[in-house]
LUMRO-56979 format. One record per residue (C-alpha): x, y, z; residue number from 1; residue in three letters. Coordinates in nm, 2 decimals, padded with zeros to 4 digits. Example, Ala and Ser with C-alpha at 12.3 -4.5 7.8 and 13.67 -1.06 7.14 Angstrom:
- 01.23_-00.45_00.78_1_ALA;
- 01.37_-00.11_00.71_2_SER;
This chain:
- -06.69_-02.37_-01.76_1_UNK;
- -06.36_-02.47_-01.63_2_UNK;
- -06.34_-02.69_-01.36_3_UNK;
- -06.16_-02.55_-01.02_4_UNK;
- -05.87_-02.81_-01.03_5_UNK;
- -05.76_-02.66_-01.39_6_UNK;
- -05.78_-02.32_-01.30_7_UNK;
- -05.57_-02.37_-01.01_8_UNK;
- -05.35_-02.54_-01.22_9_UNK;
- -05.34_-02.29_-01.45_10_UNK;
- -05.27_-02.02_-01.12_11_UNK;
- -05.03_-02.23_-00.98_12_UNK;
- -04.86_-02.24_-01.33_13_UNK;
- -04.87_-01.86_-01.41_14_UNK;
- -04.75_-01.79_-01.03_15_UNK;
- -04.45_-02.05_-01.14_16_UNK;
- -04.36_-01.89_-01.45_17_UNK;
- -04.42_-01.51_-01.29_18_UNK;
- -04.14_-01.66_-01.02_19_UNK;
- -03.89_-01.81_-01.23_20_UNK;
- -03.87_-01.53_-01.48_21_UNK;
- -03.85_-01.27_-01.15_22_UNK;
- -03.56_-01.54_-01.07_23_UNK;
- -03.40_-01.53_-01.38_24_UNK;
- -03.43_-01.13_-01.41_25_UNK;
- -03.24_-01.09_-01.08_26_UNK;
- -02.97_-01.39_-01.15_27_UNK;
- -02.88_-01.18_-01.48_28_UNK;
- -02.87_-00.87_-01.29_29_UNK;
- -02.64_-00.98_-01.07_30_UNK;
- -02.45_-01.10_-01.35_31_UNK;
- -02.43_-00.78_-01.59_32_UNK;
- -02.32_-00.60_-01.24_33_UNK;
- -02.05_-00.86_-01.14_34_UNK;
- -01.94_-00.78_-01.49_35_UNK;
- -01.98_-00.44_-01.52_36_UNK;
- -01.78_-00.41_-01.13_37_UNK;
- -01.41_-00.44_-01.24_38_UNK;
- -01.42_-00.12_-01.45_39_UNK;
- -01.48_00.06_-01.13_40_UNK;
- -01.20_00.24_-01.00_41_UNK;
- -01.10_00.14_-00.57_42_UNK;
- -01.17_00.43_-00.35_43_UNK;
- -00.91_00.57_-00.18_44_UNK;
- -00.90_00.80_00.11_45_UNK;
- -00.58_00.99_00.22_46_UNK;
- -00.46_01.15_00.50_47_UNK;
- -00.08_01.28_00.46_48_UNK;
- 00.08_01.51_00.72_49_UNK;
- 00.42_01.63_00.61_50_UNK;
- 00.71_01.81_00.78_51_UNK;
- 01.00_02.02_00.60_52_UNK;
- 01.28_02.07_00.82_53_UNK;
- 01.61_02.10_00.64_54_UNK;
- 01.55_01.95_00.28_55_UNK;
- 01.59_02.16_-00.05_56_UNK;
- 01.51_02.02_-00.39_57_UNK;
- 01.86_02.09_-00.48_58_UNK;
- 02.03_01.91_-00.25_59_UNK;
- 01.75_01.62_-00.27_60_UNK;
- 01.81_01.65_-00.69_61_UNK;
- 02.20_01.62_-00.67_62_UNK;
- 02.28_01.45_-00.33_63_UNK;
- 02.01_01.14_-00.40_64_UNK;
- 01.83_00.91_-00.17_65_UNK;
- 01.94_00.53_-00.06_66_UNK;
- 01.66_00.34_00.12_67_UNK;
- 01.77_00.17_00.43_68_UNK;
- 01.62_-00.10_00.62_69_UNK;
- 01.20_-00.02_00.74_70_UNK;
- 01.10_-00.09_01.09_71_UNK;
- 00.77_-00.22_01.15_72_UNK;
- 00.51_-00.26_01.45_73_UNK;
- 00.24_-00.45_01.32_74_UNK;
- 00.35_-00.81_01.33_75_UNK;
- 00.45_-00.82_00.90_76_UNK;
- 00.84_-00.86_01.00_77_UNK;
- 00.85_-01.10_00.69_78_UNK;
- 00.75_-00.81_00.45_79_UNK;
- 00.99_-00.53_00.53_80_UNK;
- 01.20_-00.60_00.22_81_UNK;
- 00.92_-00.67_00.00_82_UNK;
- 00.76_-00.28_00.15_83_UNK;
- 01.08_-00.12_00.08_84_UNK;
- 01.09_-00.22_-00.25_85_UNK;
- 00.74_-00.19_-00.41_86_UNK;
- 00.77_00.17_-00.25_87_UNK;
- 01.15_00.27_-00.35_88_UNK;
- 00.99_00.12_-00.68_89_UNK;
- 00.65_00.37_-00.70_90_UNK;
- 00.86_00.70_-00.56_91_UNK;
- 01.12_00.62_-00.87_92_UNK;
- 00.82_00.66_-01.06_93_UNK;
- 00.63_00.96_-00.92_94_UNK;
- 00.93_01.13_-00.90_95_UNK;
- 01.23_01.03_-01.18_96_UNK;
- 01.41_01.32_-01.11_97_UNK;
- 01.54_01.22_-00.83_98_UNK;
- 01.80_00.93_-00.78_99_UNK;
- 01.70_00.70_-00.58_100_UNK;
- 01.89_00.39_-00.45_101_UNK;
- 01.63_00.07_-00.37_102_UNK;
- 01.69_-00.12_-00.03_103_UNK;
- 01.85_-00.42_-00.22_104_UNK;
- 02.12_-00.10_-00.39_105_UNK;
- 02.20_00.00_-00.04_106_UNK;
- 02.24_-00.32_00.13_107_UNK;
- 02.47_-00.46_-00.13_108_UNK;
- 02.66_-00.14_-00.09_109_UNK;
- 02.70_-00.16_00.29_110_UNK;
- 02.84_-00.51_00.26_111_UNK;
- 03.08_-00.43_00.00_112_UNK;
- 03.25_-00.19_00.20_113_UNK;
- 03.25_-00.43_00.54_114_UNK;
- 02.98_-00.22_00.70_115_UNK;
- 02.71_-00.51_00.77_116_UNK;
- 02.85_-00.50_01.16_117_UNK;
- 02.83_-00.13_01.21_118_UNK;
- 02.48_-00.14_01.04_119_UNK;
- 02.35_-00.41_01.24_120_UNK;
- 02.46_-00.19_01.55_121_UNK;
- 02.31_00.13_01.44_122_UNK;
- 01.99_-00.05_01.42_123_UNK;
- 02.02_-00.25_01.75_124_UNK;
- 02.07_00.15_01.89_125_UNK;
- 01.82_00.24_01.72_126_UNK;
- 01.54_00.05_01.85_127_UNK;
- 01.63_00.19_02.17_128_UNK;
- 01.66_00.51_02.11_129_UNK;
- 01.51_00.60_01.75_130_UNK;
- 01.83_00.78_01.69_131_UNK;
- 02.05_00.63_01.41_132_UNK;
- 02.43_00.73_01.51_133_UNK;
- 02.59_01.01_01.26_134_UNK;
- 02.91_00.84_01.27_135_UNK;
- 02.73_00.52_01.08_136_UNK;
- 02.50_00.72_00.90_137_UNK;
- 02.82_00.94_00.72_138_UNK;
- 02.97_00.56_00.61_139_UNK;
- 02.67_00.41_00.46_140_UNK;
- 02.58_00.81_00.25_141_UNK;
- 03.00_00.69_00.19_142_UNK;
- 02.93_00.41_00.08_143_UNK;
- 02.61_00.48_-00.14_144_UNK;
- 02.71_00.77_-00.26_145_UNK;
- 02.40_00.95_-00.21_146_UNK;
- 02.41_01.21_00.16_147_UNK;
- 02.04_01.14_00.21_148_UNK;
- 01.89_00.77_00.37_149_UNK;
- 01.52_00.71_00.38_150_UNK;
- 01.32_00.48_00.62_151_UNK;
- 01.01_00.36_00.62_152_UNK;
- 00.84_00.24_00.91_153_UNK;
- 00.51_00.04_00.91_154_UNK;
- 00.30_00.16_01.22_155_UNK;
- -00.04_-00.01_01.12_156_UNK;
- -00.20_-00.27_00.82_157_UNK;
- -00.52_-00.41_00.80_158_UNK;
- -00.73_-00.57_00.53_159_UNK;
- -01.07_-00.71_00.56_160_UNK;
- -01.39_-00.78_00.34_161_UNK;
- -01.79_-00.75_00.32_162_UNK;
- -02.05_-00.92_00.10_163_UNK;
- -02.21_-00.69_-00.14_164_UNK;
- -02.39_-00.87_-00.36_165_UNK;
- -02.53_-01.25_-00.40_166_UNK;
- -02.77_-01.48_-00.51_167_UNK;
- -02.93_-01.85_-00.33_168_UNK;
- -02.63_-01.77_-00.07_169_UNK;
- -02.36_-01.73_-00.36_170_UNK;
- -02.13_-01.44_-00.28_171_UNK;
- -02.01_-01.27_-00.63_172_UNK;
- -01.94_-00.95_-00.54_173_UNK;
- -01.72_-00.82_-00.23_174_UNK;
- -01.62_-00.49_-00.12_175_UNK;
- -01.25_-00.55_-00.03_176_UNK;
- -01.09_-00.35_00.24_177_UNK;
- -00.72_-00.22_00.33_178_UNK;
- -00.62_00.07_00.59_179_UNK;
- -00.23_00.18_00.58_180_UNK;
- -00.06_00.35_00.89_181_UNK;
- 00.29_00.43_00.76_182_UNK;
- 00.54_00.69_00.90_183_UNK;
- 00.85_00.81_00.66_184_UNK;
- 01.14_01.00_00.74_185_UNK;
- 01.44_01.08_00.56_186_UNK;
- 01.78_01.16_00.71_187_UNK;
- 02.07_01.41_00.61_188_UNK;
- 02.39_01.14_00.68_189_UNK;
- 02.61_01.47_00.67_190_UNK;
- 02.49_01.62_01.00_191_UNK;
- 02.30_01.37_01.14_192_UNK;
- 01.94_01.54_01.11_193_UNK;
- 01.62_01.43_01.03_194_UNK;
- 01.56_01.63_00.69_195_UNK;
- 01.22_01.54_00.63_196_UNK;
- 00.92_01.32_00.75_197_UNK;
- 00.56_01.25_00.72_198_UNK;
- 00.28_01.03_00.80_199_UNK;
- 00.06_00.88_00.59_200_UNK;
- -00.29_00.74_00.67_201_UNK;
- -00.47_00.53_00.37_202_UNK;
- -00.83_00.38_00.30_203_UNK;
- -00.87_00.19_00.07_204_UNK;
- -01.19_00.00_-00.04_205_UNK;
- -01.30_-00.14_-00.38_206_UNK;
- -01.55_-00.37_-00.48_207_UNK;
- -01.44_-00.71_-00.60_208_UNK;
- -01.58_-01.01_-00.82_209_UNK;
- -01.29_-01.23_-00.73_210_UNK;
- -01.11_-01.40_-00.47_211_UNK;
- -00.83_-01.07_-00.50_212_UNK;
- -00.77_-00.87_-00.17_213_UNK;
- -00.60_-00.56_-00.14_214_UNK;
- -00.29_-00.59_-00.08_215_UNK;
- -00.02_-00.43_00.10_216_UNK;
- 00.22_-00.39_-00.17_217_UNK;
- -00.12_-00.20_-00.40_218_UNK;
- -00.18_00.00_-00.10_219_UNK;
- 00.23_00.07_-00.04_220_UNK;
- 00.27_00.13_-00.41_221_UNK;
- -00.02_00.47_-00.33_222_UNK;
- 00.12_00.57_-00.03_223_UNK;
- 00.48_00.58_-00.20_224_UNK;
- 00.34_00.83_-00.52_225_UNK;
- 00.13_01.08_-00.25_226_UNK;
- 00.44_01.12_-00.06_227_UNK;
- 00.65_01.17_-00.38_228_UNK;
- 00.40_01.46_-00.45_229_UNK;
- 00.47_01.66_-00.13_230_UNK;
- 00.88_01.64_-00.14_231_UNK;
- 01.07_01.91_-00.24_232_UNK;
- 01.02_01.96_-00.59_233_UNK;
């Protein structure tokens, strides 16, 4: 007969082992799903509301599109060049049959043909007004040769994050967070009208192993091939 300190000992051991195997069975689940988690595609939610006024695909095909300087509201003055690019970028690629002129294209262009003073005051107007004057308009579609200016303008950007998944108070899996407010418009330089605008709303979430956060050029870069989609084709 076994005496009552060895078979608590021997409880005491089989509880031990039953806990660290549990342990070990969750640590290696966590594992395989931490590794399993970058194949999974981000989800992305879209919103886009789009408005046709006087663009035609054939004028939009043979007259082409220069980017011009984006406006912004939410505090990311700094990125403005870097916004206009990734999406002049992404729209050349959703949509090669247009040509498109990138923002660094069309500012070179402006101050090759002395126009950096009348560009600085058609935006300085413009911030007052949200008009940008024809007169200006007719030397920079000149200048670029292309009648057709786009402008971006970044109304709202937000990223964030939340712990999914972790063990002994080690986070390894995060579901990263970005939302996108971003109004477009593109104007006719010929008669001074806006041709065509929309306004794009973006979620985007995906779940991350890594210290990586959405970013706004990733979630620029989507917003740039859904409005490619809806333009005159």
């Amino acid at each position: 007969m076994k005496s009552p300190r060895l078979l608590f000992s021997n409880q005491a051991a089989g509880h031990g082992l039953r806990l660290l195997t549990s342990c070990s069975n969750l640590i290696w689940m966590v594992l395989v799903a931490a590794l399993l988690l970058p194949g999974c595609s981000p989800q992305i939610y879209s919103n886009l509301n789009h408005k046709q006024l006087t663009l035609s695909s054939d004028r939009l095909k043979v007259e082409g599109i220069a980017f011009i300087t984006p406006s912004t509201v939410t505090g990311q003055e700094e990125e403005k060049q870097a916004v206009a690019f990734v999406f002049a970028a992404a729209l050349k690629e959703e949509r090669p049959d247009l040509t498109i002129l990138s923002l660094p294209e069309t500012l070179s262009a402006i101050n090759k043909a002395g126009l950096a003073q009348d560009y600085e005051l058609m935006y300085r107007d413009y911030k007052d007004t949200g008009v940008f004057k024809r007169n200006i308009l007719q030397k920079i579609s000149a200048a670029t040769n292309t009648r057709y200016l786009a402008q971006l303008k970044l109304a709202g950007f937000n990223q964030g994050g939340t712990s999914r998944l972790g063990v002994f108070g080690l986070r390894l899996v995060e579901t990263r967070r970005a939302t996108l407010r971003l109004f477009f418009q593109i104007w006719d330089a010929e008669n001074g009208e806006i041709a065509w605008e929309a306004l794009q709303e973006l979620n985007w979430s995906e779940e991350m192993v890594s210290e990586d956060i959405v970013t706004l050029q990733m979630i620029m870069a989507q917003a740039a091939k859904n409005i490619g989609a809806r333009l005159p084709i």
